[in-house]
N, C-alpha and C positions, 0 to 999 in steps of 0.2 A: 445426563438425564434426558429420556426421549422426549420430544414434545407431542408424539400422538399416541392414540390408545393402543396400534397395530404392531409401532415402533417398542411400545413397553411390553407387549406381549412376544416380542422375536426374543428381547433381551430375556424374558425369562424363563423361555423355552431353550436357548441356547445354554443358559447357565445349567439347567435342568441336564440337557445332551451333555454338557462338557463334563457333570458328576459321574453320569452313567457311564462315559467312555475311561475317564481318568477311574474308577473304580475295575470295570473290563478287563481294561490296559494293566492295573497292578495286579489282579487275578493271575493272570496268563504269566506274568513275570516272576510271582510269586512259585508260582507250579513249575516254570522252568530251574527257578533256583535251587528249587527243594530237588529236581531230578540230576541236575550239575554236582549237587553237593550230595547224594544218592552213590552216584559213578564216584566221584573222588575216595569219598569212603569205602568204598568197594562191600555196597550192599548186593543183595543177592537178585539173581537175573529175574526173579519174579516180581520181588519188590520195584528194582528199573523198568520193569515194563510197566506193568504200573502205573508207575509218574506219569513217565513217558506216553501213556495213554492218556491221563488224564489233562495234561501239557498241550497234547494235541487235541482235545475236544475244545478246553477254553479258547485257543488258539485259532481256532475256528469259529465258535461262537463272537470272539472279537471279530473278527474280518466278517463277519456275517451280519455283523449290528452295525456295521461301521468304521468299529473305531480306531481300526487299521486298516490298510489295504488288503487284499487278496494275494497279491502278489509278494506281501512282504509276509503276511500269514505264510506261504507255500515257502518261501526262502527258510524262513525261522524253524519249521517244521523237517525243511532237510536236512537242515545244518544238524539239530536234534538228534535227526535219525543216525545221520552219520557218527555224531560219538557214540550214541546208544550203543549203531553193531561196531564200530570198533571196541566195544568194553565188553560186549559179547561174545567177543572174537576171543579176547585176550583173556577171559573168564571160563572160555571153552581151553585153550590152552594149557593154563595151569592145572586145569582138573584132570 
């Protein structure tokens, strides 16, 4: 428990940041998994871009608020891209 008024007000501004970011953070994870599980299924390349778009906007929006780094946003965003065109590749293939 803090004993000054500056110390009770960090606590509950942090608590405040750490909902925002842990809400953020599940966002962005959530729209990954739904694009992951998108390509497995072998939905249609319009519907993966899609995701895929919108994966990367949250993705962004997180590293942009904080609540991940930049650098790990831009990583997670390749790694994405990278299955994306190889499912596009393999999708262009079969047709």
């Amino acid at each position: 428990m803090p004993n000054k008024r500056s110390a009770a007000k960090r606590v509950r501004q942090s608590e405040k940041r750490r909902l925002m970011n842990k809400a953020r953070k599940s966002s962005f994870k959530n729209a990954v998994k739904k694009l992951l599980q998108a390509i497995e299924e072998g939905k249609s390349k319009e519907e993966v871009m899609e995701l895929f778009k919108k994966a990367q906007r949250l993705i962004d929006k997180a590293a942009q608020k904080g609540a991940i780094h930049k650098n790990t946003a831009s990583r997670k965003k390749r790694r994405l891209a990278a299955k994306v065109n190889s499912y596009l590749e393999n999708v262009e293939k079969v047709e």
